[in-house]
C-alpha positions as CSV (number, residue, x, y, z in Angstrom):
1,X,0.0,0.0,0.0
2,X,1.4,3.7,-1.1
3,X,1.2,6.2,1.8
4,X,-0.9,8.9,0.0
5,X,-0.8,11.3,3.2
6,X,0.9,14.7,2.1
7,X,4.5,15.8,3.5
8,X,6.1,19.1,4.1
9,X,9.5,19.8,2.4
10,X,12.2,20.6,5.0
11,X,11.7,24.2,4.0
12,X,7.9,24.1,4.4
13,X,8.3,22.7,7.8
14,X,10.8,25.0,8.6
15,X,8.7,27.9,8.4
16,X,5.5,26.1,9.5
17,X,7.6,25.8,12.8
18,X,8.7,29.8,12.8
19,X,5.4,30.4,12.2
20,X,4.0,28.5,15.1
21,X,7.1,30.2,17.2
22,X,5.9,33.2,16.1
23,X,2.6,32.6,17.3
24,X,3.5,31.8,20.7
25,X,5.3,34.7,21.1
26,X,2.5,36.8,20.0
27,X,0.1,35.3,23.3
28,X,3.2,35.4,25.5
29,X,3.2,39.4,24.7
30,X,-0.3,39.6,24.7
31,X,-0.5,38.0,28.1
32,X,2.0,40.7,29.4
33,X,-0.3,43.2,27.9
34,X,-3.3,41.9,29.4
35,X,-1.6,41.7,32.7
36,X,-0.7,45.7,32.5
37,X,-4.5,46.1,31.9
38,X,-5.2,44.4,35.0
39,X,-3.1,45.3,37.2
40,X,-2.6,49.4,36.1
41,X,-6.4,50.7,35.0
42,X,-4.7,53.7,34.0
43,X,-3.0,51.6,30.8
44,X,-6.0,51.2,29.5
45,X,-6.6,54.6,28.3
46,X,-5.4,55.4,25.2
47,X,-7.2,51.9,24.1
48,X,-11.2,51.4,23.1
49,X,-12.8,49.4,26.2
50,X,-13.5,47.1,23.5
51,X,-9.9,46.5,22.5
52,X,-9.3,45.9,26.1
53,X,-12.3,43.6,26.1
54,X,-11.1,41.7,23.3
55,X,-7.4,41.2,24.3
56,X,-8.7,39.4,27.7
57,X,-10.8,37.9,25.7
58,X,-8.3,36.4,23.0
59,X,-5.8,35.5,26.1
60,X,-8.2,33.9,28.0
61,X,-9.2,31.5,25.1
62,X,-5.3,30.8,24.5
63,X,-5.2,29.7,28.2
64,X,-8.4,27.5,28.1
65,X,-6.9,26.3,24.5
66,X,-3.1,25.1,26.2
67,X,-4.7,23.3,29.4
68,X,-5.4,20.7,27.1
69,X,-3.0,20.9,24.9
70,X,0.1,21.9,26.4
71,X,2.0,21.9,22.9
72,X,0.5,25.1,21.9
């Protein structure tokens, strides 16, 4: 039997894994964000509520999403 499942090139995986590094720096820096908004209510000012909103949001989700898979 031929394995028919697709493969990356060593490139493609390459930046498939930057990517992903990438993206778990974003949450890391988002989560120090969101931390300033907490703990300093005067950082939120120069932001819409609803940015503010969004950004717990978002890093709440990413917190729920890692619990179960701590890979992320």
């Amino acid at each position: 039997m031929i394995d028919t499942r697709p493969r990356l090139t060593d490139k493609a995986q390459r930046e498939n894994d930057a990517e992903v590094d990438n993206w778990q720096e974003a949450f890391e820096l988002l989560g120090l964000i969101d931390a300033e908004f907490r703990s300093d209510p005067q950082s939120v000012q120069c932001f819409d509520s609803r940015i503010v909103e969004r950004v717990r949001e978002c890093v709440a989700r990413y917190k729920e999403l890692k619990r179960g898979k701590p890979y992320l």
